[in-house]
C-alpha positions as CSV (number, residue, x, y, z in Angstrom):
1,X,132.4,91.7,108.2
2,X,130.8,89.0,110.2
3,X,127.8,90.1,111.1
4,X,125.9,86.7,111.3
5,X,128.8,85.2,113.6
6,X,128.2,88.1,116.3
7,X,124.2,88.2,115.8
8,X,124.2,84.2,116.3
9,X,126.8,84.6,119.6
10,X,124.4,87.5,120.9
11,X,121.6,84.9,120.4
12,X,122.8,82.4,122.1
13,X,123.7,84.1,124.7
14,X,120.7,86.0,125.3
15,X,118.3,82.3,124.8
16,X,120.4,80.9,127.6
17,X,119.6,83.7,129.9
18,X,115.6,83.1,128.8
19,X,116.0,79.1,129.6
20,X,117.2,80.1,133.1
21,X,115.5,82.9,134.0
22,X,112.0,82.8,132.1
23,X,108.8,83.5,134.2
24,X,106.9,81.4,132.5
25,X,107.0,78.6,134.7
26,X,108.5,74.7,133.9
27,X,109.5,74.0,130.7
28,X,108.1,71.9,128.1
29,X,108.7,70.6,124.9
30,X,106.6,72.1,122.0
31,X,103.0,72.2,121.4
32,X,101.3,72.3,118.2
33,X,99.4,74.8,119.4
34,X,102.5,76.9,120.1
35,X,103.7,79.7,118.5
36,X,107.2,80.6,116.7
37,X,108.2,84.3,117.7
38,X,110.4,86.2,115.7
39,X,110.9,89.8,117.6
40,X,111.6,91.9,114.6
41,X,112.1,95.3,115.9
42,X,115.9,96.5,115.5
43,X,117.0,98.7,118.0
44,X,114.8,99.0,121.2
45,X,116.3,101.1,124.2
46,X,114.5,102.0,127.6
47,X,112.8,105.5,127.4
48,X,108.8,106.6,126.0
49,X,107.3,103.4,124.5
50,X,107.7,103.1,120.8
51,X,106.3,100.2,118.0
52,X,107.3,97.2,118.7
53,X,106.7,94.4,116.3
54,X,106.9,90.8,116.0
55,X,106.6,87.9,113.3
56,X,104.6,85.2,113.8
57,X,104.0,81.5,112.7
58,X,103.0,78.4,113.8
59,X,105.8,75.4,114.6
60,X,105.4,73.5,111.3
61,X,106.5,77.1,109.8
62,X,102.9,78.4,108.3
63,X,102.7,82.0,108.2
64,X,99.9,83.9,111.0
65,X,98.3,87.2,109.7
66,X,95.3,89.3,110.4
67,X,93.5,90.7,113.5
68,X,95.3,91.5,116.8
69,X,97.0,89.4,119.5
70,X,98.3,90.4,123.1
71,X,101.8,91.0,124.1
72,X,103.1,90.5,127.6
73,X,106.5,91.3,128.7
74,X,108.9,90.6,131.1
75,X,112.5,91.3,132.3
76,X,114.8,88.3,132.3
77,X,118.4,90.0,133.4
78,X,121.8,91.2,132.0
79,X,125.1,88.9,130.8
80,X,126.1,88.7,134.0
81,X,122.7,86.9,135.2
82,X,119.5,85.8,135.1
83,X,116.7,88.0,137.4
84,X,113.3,87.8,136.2
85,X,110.2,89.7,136.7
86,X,107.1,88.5,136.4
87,X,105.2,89.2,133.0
88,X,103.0,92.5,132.9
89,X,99.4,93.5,131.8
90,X,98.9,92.7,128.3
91,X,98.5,95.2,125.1
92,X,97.2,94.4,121.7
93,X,98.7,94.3,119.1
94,X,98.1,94.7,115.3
95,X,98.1,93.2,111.8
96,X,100.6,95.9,110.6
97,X,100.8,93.9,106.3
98,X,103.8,94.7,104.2
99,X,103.4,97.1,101.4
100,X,101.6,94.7,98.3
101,X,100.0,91.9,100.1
102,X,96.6,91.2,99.4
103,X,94.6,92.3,102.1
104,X,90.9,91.6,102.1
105,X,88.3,94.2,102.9
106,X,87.4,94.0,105.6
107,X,90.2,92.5,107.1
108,X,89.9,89.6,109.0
109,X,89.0,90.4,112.5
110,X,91.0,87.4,113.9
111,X,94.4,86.3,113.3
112,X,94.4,83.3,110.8
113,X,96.7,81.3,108.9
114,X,97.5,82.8,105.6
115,X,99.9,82.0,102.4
116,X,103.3,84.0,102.1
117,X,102.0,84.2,98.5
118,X,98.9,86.3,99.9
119,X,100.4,88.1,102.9
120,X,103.5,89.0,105.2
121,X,103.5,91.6,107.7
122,X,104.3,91.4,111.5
123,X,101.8,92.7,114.9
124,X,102.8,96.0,116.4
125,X,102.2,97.4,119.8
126,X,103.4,100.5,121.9
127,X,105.6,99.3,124.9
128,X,108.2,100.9,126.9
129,X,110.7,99.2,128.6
130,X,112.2,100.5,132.0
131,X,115.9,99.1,132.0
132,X,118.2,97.7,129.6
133,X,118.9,94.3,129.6
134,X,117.4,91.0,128.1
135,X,113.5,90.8,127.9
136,X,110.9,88.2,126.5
137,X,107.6,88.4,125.3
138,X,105.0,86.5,125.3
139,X,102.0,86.5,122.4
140,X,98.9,85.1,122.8
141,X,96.2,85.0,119.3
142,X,93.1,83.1,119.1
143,X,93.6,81.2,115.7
144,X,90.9,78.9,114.4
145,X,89.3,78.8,117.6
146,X,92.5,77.7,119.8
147,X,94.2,79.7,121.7
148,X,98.0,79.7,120.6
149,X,101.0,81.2,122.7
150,X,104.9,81.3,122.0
151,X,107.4,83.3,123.4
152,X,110.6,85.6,121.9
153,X,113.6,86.8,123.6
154,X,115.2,90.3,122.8
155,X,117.9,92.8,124.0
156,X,117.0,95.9,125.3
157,X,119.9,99.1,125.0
158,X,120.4,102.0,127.3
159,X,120.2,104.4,124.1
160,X,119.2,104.1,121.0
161,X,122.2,102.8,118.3
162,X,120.8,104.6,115.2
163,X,119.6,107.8,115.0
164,X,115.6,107.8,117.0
165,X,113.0,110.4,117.2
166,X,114.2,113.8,118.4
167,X,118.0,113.3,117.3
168,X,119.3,115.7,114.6
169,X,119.3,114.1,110.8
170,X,122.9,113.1,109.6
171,X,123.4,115.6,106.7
172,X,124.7,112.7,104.7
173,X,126.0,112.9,101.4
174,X,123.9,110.2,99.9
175,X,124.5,108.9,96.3
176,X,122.7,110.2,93.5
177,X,122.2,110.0,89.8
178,X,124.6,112.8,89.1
179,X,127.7,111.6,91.8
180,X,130.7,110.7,89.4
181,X,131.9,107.2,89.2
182,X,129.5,105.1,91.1
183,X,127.9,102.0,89.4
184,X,124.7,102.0,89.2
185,X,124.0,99.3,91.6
186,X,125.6,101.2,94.3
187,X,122.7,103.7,93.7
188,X,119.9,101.0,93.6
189,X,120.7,97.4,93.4
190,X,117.8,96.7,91.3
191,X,119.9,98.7,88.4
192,X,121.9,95.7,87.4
193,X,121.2,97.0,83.8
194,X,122.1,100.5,84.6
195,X,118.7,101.3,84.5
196,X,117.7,103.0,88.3
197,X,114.0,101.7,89.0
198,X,112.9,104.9,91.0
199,X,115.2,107.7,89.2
200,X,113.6,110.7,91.2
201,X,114.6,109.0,94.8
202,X,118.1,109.7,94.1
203,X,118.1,113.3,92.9
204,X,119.1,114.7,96.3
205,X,121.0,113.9,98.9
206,X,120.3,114.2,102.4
207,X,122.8,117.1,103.5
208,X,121.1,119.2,100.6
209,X,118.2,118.7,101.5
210,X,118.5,119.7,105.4
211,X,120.7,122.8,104.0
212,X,117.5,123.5,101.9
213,X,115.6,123.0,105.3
214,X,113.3,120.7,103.5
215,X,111.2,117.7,104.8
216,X,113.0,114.3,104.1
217,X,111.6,110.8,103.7
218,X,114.8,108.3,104.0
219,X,114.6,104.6,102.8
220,X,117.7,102.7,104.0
221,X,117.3,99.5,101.9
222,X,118.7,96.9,99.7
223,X,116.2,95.9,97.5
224,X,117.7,92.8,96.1
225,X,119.9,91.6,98.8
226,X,117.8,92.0,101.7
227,X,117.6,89.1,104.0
228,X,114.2,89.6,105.4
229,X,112.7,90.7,101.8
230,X,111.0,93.4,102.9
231,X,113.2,95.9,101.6
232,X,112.0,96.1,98.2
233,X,108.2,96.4,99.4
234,X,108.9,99.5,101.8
235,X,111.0,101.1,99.0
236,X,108.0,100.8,96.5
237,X,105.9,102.0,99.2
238,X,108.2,105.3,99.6
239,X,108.4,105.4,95.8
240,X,104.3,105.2,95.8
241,X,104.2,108.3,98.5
242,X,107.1,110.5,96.5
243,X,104.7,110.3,93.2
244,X,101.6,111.8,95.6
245,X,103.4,114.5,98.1
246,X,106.8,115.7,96.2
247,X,105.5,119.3,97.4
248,X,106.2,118.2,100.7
249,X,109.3,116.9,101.6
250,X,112.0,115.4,99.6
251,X,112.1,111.6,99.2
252,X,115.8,109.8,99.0
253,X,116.5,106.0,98.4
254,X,119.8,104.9,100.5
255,X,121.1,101.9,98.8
256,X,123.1,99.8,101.6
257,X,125.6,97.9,99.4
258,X,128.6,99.5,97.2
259,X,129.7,96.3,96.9
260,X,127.8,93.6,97.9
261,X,130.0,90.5,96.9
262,X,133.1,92.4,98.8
263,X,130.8,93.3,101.7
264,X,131.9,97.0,101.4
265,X,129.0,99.5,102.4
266,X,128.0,102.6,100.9
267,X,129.2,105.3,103.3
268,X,125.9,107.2,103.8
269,X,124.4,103.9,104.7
270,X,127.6,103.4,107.4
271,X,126.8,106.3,108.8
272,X,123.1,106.2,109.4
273,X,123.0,102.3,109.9
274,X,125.9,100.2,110.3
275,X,126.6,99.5,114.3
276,X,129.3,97.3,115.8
277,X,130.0,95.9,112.2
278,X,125.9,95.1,111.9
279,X,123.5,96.4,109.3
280,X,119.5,95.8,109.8
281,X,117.2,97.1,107.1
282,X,115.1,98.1,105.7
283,X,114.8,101.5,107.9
284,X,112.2,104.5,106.7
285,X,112.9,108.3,108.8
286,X,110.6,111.1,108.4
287,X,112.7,114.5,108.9
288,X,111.2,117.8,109.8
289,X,112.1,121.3,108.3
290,X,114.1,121.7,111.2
291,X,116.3,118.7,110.5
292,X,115.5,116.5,113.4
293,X,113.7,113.2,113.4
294,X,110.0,113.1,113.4
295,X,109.9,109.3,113.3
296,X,111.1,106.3,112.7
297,X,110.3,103.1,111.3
298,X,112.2,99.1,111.3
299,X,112.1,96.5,109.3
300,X,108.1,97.1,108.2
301,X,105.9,100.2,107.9
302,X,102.8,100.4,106.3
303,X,101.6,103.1,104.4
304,X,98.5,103.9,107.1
305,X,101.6,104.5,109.6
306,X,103.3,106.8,106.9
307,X,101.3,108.5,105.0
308,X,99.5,110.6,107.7
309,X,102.9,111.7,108.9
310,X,103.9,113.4,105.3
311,X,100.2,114.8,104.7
312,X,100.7,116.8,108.3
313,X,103.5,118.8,106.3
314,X,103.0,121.8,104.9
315,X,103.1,122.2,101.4
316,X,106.5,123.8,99.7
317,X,106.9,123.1,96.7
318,X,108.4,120.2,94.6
319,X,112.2,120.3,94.6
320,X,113.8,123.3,92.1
C-alpha cells in the first residue's frame, strides 16, 4: 500500500498552497528563534470544535514541552487555489505529555526545552474550523525568555473519515485470544514469543460487546511498528485504566497489522481505520451503552483526558 507516497504528494501539495497564500506576511528564511510545527491531529473536518494538537520543537530538532502556548489559525484555500484569510484571535493551548514521561510536580508553568528521554507529548486546544480546505496555524510559546513562533500547514475535510463523536460504533469482530488460527502477533505485536503482554484486552470483541450493550474503550494501535511511537504508551495507558474500572466498560486492544512485513491489515483495524489506503494511529474511542461514540482521541491522550470519561459510567459489572 503506499501510504507514504500519497501522504508526501498531499504534503507537497498543501505546503505550496501555504508558500502562496500564507497571511503571514513576506517570507523569510529561518530564525533560531523559530519554531518546527508538526500538526498531529489526524482527521479534522468543519463542524463543533474538537482537540486539536500539535508537536513542537525548536529548528536544531530539540524537543519543547511544558506550560501552554497560543494557537492562531487561518484559512489558506482549496487545490484549486490559494485565498487566505487573515489569522484569528488566539487560544491556548496545553502540555497534553504522553502516558510515562516524567512529569515534574508541579509542572513547569512555561514551555521549556526538555530531553525526549524525560518527556514527549504535544499542546492541545479546542478549535473549530468553518470550511474545508487547507489551513495553517500559527504557535506562539515564550521559551527561556524569547518569544518563539513557527507555523504548520493542515487539511481540513467536509466530514469526518473515521468514525467521530455521535456516529454508531462499528460492531467489529476484533481478534481475540480464543479466534482460531491467528498468530499471535496479529493479536498484539508485542507477542513475538507468543506471549500477549495485556491478555484481558483481547477477551472480547467489539460486536459482543455492543450486543451486550456494554461500555467500550477501543485502542487502535501497533505497539511495535508505530511510526510516531506513541502507540505503545497509550496502549499501556488503556491497559493501566482496564486494571482500575473493568466494572465499567469493556476494554479491547485492536492490533493494526496481520502482517506487517506483507503490509496486510487486520480487518477490524480496516474497518475502523484504514482510509484511502492510509492508516494513522494510535486511535483511543470511548463507546456508550447505547453503542454510539462518546469520544475520540488521535495520536496522544492522556490519562486526565481519559479517565474522567470512564469514571462518569455507571458501574455493571466486570465482563461474565
Amino acid at each position: 500500500m503506499p501510504f507514504h507516497r500519497r501522504l508526501a504528494a498531499a504534503g507537497a501539495l498543501l505546503l505550496v498552497l501555504v508558500a502562496c497564500g500564507s497571511s503571514g506576511g513576506e517570507a523569510r528564511g529561518p530564525s533560531a528563534d523559530d519554531l518546527a510545527v508538526q500538526v498531529a491531529s489526524f482527521d479534522l473536518a468543519t463542524g463543533r470544535p474538537a482537540r486539536f494538537i500539535v508537536g513542537l520543537v525548536t529548528v536544531d530538532q530539540r524537543l519543547i514541552g511544558y506550560g501552554e502556548v497560543d494557537m492562531r489559525f487561518s484559512y489558506v484555500g482549496t487545490k484549486d487555489g490559494a485565498n487566505p484569510t487573515p489569522f484569528g484571535p488566539p487560544v491556548k493551548g496545553s502540555y497534553l505529555p504522553i502516558h510515562g514521561s516524567e512529569v515534574p510536580s508541579p509542572q513547569p508553568a512555561t514551555p521549556q526545552i526538555v530531553a525526549a528521554s524525560n518527556t514527549r507529548g504535544v499542546y492541545g486546544a479546542q478549535a473549530g474550523f468553518d470550511r474545508a480546505g487547507f489551513w495553517e496555524v500559527e504557535v506562539t510559546a515564550t521559551v527561556e525568555g524569547k518569544q518563539r513562533r513557527g507555523k504548520g500547514a493542515f487539511a481540513v475535510n467536509e466530514t469526518h473519515a473515521v468514525p467521530a463523536p455521535g456516529d454508531p460504533a462499528l460492531a467489529t469482530e476484533t481478534l481475540t485470544l480464543t479466534t482460531p488460527d491467528v498468530p499471535r502477533p496479529a493479536i498484539d505485536s508485542r507477542a513475538g514469543s507468543g506471549e500477549i503482554p495485556d491478555p484481558h484486552l483481547h477477551r472480547t470483541t467489539i460486536a459482543a460487546s455492543l450486543a451486550a450493550k456494554r461500555p467500550v474503550v477501543a485502542v487502535f494501535a501497533t505497539p511495535v511498528y508505530c511510526t510516531s511511537r506513541f502507540c505503545g504508551p497509550v496502549t499501556d495507558l488503556v491497559d493501566e485504566l482496564a486494571h482500575q474500572y473493568a466494572d465499567r466498560a469493556d476494554f479491547v486492544h485492536v492490533e493494526i497489522w496481520r502482517e506487517f512485513q506483507t503490509k496486510t491489515v487486520n480487518k477490524s483495524a480496516a474497518e475502523w481505520v484504514l482510509r484511502n489506503d492510509q492508516i494513522n494511529e494510535p486511535w483511543v474511542f470511548v463507546i456508550g451503552a447505547d453503542g454510539s461514540i462518546a469520544a475520540r482521541f488521535d495520536n496522544v491522550v492522556t490519562k486526565g483526558e481519559l479517565e474522567p470519561l470512564i469514571r462518569a459510567l455507571p458501574v455493571i459489572g466486570r465482563q461474565g
